[in-house]
C-alpha positions as YAML, in Angstrom:
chain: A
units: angstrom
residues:
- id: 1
  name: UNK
  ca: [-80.18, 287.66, 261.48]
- id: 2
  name: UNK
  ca: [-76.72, 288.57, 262.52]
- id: 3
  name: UNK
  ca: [-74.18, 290.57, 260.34]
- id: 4
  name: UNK
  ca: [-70.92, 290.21, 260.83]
- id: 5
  name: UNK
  ca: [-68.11, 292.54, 259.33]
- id: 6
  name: UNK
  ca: [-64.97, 291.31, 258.63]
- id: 7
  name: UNK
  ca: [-62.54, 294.47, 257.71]
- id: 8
  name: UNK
  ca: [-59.19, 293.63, 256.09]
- id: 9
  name: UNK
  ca: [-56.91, 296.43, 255.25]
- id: 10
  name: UNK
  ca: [-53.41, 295.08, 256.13]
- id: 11
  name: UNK
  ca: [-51.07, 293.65, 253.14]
- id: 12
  name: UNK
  ca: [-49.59, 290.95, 255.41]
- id: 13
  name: UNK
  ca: [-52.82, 290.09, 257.05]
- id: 14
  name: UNK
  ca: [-53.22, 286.44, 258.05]
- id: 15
  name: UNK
  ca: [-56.64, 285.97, 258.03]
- id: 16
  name: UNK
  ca: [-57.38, 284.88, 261.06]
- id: 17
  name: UNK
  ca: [-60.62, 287.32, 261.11]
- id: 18
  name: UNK
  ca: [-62.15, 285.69, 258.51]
- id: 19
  name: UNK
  ca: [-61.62, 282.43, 259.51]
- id: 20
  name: UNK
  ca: [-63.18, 283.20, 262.72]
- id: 21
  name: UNK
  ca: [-65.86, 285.12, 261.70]
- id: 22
  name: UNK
  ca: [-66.77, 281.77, 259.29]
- id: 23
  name: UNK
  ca: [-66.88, 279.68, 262.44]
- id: 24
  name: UNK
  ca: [-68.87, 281.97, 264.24]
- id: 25
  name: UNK
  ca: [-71.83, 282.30, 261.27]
- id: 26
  name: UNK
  ca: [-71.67, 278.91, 260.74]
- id: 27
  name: UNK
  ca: [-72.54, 277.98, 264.55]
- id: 28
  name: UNK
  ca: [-75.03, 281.03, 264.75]
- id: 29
  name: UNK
  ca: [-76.54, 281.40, 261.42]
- id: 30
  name: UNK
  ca: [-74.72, 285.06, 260.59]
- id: 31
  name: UNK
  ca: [-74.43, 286.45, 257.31]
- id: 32
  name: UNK
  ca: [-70.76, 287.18, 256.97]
- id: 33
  name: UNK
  ca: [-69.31, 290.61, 254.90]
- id: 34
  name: UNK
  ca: [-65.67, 290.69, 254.23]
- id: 35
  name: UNK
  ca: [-64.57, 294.73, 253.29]
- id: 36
  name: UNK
  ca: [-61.40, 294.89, 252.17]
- id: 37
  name: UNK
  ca: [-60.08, 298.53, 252.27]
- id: 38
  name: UNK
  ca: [-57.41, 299.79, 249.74]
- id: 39
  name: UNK
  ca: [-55.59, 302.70, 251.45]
- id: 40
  name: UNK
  ca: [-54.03, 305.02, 248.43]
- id: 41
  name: UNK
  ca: [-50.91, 305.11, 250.60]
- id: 42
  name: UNK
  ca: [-50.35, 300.77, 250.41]
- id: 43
  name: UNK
  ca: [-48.51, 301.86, 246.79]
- id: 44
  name: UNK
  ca: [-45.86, 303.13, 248.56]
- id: 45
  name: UNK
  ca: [-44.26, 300.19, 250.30]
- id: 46
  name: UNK
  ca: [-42.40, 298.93, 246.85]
- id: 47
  name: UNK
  ca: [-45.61, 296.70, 246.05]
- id: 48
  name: UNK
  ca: [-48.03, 298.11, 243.44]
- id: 49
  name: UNK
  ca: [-51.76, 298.85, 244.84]
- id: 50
  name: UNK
  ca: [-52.77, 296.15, 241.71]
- id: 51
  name: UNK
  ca: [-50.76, 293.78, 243.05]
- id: 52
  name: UNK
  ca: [-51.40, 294.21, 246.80]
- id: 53
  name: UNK
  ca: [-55.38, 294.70, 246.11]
- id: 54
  name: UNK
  ca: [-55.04, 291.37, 243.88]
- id: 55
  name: UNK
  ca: [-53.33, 288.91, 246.74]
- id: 56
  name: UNK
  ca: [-55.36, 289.77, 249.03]
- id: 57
  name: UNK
  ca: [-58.68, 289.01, 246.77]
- id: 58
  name: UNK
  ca: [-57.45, 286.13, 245.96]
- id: 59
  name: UNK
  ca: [-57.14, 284.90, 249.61]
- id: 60
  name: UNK
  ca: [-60.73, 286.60, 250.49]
- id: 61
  name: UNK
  ca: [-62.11, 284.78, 247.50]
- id: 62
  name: UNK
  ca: [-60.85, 281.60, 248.78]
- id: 63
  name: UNK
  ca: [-62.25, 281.87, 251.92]
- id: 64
  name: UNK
  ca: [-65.37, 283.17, 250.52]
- id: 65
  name: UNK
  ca: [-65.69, 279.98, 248.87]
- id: 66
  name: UNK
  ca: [-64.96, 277.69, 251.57]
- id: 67
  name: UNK
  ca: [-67.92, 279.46, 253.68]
- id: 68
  name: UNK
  ca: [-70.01, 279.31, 250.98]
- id: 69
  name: UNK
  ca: [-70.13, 275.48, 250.32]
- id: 70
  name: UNK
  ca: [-70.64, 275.35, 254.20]
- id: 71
  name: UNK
  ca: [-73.64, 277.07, 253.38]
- id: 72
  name: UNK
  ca: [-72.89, 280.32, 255.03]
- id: 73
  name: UNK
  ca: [-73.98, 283.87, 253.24]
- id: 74
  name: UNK
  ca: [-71.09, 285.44, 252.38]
- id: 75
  name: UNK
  ca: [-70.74, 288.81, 250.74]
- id: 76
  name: UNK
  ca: [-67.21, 290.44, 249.54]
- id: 77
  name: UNK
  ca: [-66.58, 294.35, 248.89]
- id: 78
  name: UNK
  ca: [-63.89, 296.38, 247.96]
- id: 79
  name: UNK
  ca: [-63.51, 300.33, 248.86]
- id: 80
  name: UNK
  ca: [-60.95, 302.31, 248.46]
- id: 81
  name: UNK
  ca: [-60.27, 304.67, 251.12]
- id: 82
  name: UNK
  ca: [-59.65, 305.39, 254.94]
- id: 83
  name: UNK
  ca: [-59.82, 302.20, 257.02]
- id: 84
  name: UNK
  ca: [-61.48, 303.67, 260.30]
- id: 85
  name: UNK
  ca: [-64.00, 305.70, 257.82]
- id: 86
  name: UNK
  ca: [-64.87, 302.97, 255.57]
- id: 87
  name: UNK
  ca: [-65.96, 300.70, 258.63]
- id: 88
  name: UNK
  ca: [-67.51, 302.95, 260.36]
- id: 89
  name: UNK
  ca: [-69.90, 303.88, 257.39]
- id: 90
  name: UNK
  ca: [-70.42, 300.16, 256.37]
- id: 91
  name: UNK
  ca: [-71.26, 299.52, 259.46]
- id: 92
  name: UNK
  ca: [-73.79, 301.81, 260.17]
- id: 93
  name: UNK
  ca: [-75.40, 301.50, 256.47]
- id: 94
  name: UNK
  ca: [-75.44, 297.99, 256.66]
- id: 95
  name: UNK
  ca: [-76.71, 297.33, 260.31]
- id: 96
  name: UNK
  ca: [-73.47, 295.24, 261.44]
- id: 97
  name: UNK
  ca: [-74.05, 293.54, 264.89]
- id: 98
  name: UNK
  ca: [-70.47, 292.69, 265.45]
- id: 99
  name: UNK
  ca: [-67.19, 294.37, 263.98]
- id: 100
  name: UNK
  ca: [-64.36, 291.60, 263.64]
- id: 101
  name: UNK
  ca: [-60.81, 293.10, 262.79]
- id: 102
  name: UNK
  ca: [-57.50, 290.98, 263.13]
- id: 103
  name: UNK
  ca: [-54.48, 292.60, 265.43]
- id: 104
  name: UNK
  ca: [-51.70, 293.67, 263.82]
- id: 105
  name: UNK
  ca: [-48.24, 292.19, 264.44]
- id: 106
  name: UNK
  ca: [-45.59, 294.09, 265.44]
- id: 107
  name: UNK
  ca: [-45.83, 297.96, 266.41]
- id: 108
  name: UNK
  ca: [-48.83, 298.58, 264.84]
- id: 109
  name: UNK
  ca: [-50.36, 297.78, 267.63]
- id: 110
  name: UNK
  ca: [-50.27, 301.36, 269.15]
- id: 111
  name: UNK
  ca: [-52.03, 302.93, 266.35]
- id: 112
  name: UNK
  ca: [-54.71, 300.28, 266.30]
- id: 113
  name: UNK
  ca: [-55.46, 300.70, 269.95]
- id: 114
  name: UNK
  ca: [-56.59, 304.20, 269.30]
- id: 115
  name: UNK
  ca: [-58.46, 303.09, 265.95]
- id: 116
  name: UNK
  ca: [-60.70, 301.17, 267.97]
- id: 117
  name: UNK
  ca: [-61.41, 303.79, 270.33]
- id: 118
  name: UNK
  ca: [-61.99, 306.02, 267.93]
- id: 119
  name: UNK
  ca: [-64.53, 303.63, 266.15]
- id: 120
  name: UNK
  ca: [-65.80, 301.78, 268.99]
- id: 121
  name: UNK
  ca: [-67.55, 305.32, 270.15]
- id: 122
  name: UNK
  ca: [-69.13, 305.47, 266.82]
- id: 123
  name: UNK
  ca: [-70.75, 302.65, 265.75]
- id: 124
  name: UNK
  ca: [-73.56, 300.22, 267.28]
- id: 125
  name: UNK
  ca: [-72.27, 297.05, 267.68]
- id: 126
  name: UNK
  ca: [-69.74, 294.94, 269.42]
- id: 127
  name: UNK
  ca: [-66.16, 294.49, 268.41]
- id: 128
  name: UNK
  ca: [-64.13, 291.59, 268.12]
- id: 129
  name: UNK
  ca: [-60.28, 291.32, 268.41]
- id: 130
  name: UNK
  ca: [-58.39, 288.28, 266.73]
- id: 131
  name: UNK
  ca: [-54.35, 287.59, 267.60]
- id: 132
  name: UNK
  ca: [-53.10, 285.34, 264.88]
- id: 133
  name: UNK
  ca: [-52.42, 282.00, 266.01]
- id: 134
  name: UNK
  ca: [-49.05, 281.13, 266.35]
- id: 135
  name: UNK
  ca: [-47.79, 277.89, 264.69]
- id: 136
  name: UNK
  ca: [-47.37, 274.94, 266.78]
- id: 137
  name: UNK
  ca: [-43.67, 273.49, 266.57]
- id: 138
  name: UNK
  ca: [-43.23, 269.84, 267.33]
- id: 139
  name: UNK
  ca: [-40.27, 270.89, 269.54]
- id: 140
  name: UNK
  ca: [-43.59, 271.92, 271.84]
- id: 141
  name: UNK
  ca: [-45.06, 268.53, 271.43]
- id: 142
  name: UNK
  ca: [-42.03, 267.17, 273.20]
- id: 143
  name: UNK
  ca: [-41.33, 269.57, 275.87]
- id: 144
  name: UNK
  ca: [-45.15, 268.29, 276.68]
- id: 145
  name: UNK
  ca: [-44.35, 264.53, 276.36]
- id: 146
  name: UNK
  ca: [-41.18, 265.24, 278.73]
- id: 147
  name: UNK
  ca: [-43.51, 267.15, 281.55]
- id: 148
  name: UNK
  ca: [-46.02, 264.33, 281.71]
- id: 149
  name: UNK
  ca: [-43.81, 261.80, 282.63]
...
């Protein structure tokens, strides 16, 4: 059976791992695994870590719930710690076949180019990359209509 490890450390993630890594089990048969990493250093952005570690359950749990009465196996953990570390010891403890991890927005983006190299080299399984979808404005819709015509 596949495993597939959705890792969530971001405070203003939008999810869009998860929701992917649902669709994927569901077509495939995959047990999913959400880890949701608490980095000590999240208290310091004016939020308390209670607070931050709290909205994002809450959002996990939800999807959690909607996979589950899809019949997909779901499983939800919490760790404390270093985001690269924490994934790359899941992953290896729990046999993971495929890694999925949501891009960040913004600059971030540097940093997590070089967290993926620096994990991809040390686990055994593929990786997948999801860009949050942008929302569709009906200003779009029309620019469409107009080319059509």
């Amino acid at each position: 059976m596949e495993r597939i490890l959705v890792g969530i450390h971001s405070p203003d993630t939008s999810f869009w791992a998860g929701v992917h890594a649902l669709n994927l089990a569901k077509r495939i048969g995959a047990r999913v695994s959400f880890l949701l990493v608490v980095d000590r250093v999240l208290g310091s952005t004016g939020h308390s870590e209670k607070e931050i570690e709290t909205s994002l359950r809450k959002k996990i749990e939800s999807l959690i719930e909607e996979g589950r009465s899809e019949g997909i196996a779901v499983d939800y953990y919490l760790t404390y710690g270093n985001f690269e570390s924490e994934l790359i010891r899941f992953s290896q403890e729990n046999k993971v076949t495929l890694l999925v991890v949501e891009s960040p927005r913004g600059k971030a983006t540097e940093h997590f180019s070089s967290l993926l190299e620096k994990i991809r080299h040390r686990i055994n399984c593929r990786i997948e990359v999801v860009h949050e979808k942008p929302a569709l404005s009906s200003s779009h819709g029309e620019k469409e209509k107009k080319k059509r015509r």
